[in-house]
VMD Tcl script that builds the backbone (N, CA, C; Angstrom):
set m [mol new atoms 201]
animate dup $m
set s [atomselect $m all]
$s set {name element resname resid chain x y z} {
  {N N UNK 1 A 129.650 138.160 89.759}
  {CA C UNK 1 A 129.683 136.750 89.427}
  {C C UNK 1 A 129.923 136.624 87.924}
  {N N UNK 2 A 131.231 135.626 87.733}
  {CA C UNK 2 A 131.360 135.420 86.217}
  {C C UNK 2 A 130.139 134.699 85.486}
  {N N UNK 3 A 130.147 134.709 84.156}
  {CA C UNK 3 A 128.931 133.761 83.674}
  {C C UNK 3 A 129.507 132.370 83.566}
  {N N UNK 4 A 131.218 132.193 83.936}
  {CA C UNK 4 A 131.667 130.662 83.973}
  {C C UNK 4 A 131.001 130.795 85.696}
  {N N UNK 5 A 131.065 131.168 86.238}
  {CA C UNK 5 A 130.128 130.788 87.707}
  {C C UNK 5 A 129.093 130.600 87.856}
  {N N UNK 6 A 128.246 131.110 86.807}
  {CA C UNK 6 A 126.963 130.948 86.522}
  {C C UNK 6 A 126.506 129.885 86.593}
  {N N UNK 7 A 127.165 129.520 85.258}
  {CA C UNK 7 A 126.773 128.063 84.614}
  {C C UNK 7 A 127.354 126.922 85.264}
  {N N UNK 8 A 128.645 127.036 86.082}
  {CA C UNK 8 A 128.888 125.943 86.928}
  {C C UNK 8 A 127.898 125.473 88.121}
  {N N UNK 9 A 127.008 126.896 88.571}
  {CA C UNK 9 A 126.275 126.578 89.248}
  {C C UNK 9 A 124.772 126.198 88.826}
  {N N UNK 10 A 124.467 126.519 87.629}
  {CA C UNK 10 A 123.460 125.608 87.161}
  {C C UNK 10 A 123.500 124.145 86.748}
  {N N UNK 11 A 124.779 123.825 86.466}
  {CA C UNK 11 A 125.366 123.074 86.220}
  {C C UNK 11 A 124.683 121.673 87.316}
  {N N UNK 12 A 125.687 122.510 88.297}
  {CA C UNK 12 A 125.553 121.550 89.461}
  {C C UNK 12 A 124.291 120.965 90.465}
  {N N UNK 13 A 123.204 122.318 90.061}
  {CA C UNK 13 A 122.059 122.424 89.961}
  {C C UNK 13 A 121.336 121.337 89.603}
  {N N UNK 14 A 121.359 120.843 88.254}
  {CA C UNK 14 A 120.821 120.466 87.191}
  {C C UNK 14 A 121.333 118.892 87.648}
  {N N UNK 15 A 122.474 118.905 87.803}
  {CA C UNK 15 A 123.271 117.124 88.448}
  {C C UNK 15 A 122.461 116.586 89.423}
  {N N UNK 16 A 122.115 117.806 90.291}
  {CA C UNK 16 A 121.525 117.332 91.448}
  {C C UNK 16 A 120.148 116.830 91.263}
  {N N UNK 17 A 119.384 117.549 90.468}
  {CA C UNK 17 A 118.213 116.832 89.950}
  {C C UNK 17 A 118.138 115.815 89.156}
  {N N UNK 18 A 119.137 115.827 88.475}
  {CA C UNK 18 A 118.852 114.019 87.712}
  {C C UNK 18 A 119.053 113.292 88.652}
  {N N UNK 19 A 120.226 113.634 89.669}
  {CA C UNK 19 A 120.286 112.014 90.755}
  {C C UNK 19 A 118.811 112.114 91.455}
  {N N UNK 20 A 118.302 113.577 91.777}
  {CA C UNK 20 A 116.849 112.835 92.779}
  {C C UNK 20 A 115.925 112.317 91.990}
  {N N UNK 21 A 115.854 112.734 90.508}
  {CA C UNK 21 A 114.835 112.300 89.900}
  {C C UNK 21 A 115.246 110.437 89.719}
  {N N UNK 22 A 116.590 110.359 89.101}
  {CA C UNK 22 A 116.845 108.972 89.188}
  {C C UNK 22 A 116.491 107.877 90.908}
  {N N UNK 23 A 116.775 108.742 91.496}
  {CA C UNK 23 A 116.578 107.711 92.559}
  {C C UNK 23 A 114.980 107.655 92.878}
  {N N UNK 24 A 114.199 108.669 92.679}
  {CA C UNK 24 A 112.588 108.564 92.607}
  {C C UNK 24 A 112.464 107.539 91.564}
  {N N UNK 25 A 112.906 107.825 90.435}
  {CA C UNK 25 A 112.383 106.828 89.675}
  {C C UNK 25 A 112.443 105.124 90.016}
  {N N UNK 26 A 114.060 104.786 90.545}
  {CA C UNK 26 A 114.575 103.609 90.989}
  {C C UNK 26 A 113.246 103.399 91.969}
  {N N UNK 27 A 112.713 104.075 93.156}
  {CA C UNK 27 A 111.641 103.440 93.888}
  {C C UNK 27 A 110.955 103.065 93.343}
  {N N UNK 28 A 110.385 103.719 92.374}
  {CA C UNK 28 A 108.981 103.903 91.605}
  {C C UNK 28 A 109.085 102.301 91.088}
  {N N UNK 29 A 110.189 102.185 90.348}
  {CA C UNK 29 A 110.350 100.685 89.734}
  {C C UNK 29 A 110.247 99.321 91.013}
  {N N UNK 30 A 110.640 99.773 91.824}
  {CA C UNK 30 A 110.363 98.685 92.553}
  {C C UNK 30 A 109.249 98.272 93.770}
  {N N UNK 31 A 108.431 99.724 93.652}
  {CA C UNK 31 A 107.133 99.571 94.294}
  {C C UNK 31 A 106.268 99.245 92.955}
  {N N UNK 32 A 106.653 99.198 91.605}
  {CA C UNK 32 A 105.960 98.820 90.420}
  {C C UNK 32 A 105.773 97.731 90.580}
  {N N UNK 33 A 107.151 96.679 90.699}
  {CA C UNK 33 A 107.420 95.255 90.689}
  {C C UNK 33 A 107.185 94.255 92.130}
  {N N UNK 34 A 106.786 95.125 93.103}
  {CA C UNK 34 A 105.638 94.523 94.424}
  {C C UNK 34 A 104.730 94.408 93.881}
  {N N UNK 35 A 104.061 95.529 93.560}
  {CA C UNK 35 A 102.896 95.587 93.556}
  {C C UNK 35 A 102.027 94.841 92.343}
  {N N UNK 36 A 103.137 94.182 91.152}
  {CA C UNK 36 A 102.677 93.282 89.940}
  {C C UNK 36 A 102.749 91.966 90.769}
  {N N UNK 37 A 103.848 91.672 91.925}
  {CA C UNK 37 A 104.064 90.348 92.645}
  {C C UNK 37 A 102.640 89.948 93.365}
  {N N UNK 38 A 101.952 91.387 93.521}
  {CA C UNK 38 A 100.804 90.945 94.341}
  {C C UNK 38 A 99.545 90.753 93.977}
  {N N UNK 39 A 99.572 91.508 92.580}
  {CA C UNK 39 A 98.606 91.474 91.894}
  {C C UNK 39 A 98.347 90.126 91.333}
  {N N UNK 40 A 99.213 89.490 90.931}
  {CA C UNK 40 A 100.047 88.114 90.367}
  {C C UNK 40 A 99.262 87.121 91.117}
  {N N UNK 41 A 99.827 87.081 92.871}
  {CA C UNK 41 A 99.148 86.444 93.983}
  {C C UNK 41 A 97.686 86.281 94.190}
  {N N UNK 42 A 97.319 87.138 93.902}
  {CA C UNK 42 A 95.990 87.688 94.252}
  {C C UNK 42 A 95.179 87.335 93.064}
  {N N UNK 43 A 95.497 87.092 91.652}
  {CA C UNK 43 A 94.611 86.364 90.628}
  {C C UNK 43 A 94.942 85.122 90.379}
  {N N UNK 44 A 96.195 84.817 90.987}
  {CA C UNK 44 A 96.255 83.088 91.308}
  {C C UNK 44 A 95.051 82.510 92.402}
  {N N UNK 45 A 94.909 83.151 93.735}
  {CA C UNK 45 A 94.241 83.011 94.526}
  {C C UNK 45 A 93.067 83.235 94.287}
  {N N UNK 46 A 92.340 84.245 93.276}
  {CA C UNK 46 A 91.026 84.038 93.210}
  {C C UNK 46 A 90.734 83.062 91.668}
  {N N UNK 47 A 91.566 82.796 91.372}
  {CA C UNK 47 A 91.507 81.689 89.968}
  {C C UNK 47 A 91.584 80.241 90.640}
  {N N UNK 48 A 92.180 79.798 91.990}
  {CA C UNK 48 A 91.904 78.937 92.714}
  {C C UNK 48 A 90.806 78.509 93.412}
  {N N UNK 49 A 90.503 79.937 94.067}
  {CA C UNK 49 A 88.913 79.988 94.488}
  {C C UNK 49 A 87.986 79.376 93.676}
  {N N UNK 50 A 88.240 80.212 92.420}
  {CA C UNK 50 A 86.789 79.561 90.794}
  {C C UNK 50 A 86.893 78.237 90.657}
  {N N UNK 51 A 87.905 77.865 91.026}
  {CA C UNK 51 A 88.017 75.971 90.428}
  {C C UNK 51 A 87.340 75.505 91.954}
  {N N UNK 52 A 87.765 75.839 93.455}
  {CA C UNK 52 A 87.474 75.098 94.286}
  {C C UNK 52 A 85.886 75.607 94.238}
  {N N UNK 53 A 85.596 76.334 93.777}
  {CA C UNK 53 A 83.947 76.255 93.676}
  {C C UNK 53 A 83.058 75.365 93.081}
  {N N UNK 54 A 83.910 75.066 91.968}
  {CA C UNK 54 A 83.462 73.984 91.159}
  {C C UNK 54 A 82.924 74.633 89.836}
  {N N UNK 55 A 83.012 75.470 89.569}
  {CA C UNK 55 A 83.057 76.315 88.251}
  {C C UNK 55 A 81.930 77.258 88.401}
  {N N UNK 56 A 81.360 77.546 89.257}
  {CA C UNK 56 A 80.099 78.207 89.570}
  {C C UNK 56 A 80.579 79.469 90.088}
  {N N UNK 57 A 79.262 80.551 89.575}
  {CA C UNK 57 A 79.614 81.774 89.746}
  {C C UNK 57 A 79.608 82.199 90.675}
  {N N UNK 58 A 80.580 83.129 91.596}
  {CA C UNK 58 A 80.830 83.135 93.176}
  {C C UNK 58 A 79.568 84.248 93.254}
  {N N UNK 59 A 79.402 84.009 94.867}
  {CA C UNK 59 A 77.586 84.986 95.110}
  {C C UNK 59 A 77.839 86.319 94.374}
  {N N UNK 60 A 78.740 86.737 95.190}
  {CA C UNK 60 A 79.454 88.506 94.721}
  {C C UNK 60 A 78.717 88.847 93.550}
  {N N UNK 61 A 78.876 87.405 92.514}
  {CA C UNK 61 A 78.740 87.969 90.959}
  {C C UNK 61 A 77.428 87.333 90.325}
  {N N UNK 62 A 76.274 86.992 91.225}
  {CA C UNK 62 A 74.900 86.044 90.553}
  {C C UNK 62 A 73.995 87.800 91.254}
  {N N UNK 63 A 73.208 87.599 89.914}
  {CA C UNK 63 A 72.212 88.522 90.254}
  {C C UNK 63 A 71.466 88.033 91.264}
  {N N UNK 64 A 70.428 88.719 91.880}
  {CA C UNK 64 A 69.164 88.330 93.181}
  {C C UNK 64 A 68.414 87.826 91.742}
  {N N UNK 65 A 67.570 87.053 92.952}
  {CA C UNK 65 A 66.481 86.267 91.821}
  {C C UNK 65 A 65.546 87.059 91.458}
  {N N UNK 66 A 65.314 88.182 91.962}
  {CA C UNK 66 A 64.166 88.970 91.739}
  {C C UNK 66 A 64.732 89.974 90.068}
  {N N UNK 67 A 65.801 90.311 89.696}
  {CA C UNK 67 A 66.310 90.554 88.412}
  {C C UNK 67 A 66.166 89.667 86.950}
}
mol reanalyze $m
mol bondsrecalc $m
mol representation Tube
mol addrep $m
């Protein structure tokens, strides 16, 4: 094997891993940008909750009276 065969085949090697790494990454970005959509949802919805309570601290978060 020449060392121009070598390197064509690391070469090609090396191509092949930037596209999988690029396309991992491309998911990554868009299970990023769900998962901010929901996070988003989800502190609208409990920032709605706090007002329909009437500004009072939800049970979850009042100590027992015995504290």
């Amino acid at each position: 094997m020449t060392d121009l065969t070598h390197l064509e085949e690391q070469i090609a090697h090396l191509t092949r891993t930037v596209e999988d790494l690029s396309d991992i990454v491309a998911r990554q970005e868009r299970e990023l940008m769900v998962a901010q959509r929901r996070l988003a949802l989800l502190m609208e919805r409990e920032a709605t909750r706090e007002v329909d309570a009437g500004g009072t601290i939800p049970l979850a978060d009042q100590k027992p009276p015995h504290w």
